[in-house]
C-alpha positions as CSV (number, residue, x, y, z in Angstrom):
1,X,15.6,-15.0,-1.9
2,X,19.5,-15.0,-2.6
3,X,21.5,-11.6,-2.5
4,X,24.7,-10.7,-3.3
5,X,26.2,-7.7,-2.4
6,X,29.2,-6.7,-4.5
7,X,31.2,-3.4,-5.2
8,X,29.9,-1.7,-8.3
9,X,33.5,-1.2,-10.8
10,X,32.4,2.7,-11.4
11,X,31.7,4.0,-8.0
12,X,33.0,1.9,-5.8
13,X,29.5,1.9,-4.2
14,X,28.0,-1.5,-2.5
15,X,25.1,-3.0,-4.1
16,X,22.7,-5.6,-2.6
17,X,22.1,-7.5,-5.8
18,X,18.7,-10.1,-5.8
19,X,19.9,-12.9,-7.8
20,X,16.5,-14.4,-9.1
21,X,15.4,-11.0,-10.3
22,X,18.5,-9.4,-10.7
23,X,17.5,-6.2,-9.1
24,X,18.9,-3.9,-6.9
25,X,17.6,-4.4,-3.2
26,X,19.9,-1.6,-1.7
27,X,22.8,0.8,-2.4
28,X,25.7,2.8,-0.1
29,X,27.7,5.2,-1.8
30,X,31.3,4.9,-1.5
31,X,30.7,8.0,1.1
32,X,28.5,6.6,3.7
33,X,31.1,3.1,4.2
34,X,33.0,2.3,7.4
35,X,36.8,1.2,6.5
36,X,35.2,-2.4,5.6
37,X,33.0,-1.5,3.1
38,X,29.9,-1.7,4.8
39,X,27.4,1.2,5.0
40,X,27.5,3.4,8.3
41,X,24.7,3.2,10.4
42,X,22.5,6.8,10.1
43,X,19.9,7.7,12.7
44,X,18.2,9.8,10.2
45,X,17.8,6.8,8.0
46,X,16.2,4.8,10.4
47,X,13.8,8.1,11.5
48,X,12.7,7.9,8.3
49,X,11.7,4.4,7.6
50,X,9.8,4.4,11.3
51,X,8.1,7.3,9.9
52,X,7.0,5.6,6.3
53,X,6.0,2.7,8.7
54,X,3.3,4.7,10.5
55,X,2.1,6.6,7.7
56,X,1.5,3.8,5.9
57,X,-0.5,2.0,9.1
58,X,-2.4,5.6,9.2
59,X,-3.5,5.4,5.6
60,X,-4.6,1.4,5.8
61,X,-6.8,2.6,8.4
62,X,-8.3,5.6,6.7
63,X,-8.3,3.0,3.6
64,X,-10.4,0.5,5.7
65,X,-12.5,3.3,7.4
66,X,-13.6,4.6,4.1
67,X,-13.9,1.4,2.5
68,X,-16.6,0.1,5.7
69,X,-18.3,3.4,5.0
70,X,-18.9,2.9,1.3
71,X,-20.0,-0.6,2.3
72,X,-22.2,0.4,4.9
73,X,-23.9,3.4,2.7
74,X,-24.1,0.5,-0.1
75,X,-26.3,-1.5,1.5
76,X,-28.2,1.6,2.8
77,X,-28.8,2.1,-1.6
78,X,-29.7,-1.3,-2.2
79,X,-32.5,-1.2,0.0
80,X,-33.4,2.5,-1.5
81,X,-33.1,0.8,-4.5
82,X,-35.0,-2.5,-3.6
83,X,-38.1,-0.4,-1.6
84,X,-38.5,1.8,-5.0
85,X,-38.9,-1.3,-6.9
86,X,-41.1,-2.7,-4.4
87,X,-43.0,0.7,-4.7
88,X,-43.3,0.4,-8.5
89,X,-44.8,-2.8,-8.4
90,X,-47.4,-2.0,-5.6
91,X,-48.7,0.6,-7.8
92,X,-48.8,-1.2,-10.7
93,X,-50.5,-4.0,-8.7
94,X,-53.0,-1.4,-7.5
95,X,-53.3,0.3,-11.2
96,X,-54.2,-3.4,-12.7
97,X,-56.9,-4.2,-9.7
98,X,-58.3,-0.8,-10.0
């Protein structure tokens, strides 16, 4: 992937630019640079990605729990299902001997 980061002509803001798709990765207002133009590092910020990071980890695993579950009760209902078929066609069996 290629970035560039330029100074947007408006604000004065720095953009991260992604060349192939031409989409903005990241922006820092003019407000949060240090005297070179880059952004300032914000503890708050970082608290917050950390925190998206384990929420996201805690709903993959209730994602995968409940996925196992619904795999677990479908096999339970395919053999419901399969044992009632079986059951029909005993009694029909037992129908056509009688």
């Amino acid at each position: 992937m290629k970035e560039v980061e330029i100074e947007c002509p408006c604000c004065e803001s720095r953009l991260v630019v992604d060349v192939r798709t031409q989409t903005v990765l990241r922006h820092a207002p003019k407000e949060s640079l240090d005297e070179f133009g880059k952004p300032v590092r914000d503890g708050r910020r970082w608290d917050a990605a950390a925190r998206t990071v384990t929420d996201r980890e805690s709903r993959s695993e209730d994602a995968f729990d409940s996925a196992l579950n619904r795999e677990r009760s479908r096999t339970r209902d395919l053999d419901d299902l399969f044992k009632k078929a079986q059951d029909k066609v005993d009694d029909r069996t037992r129908r056509h001997d009688e």
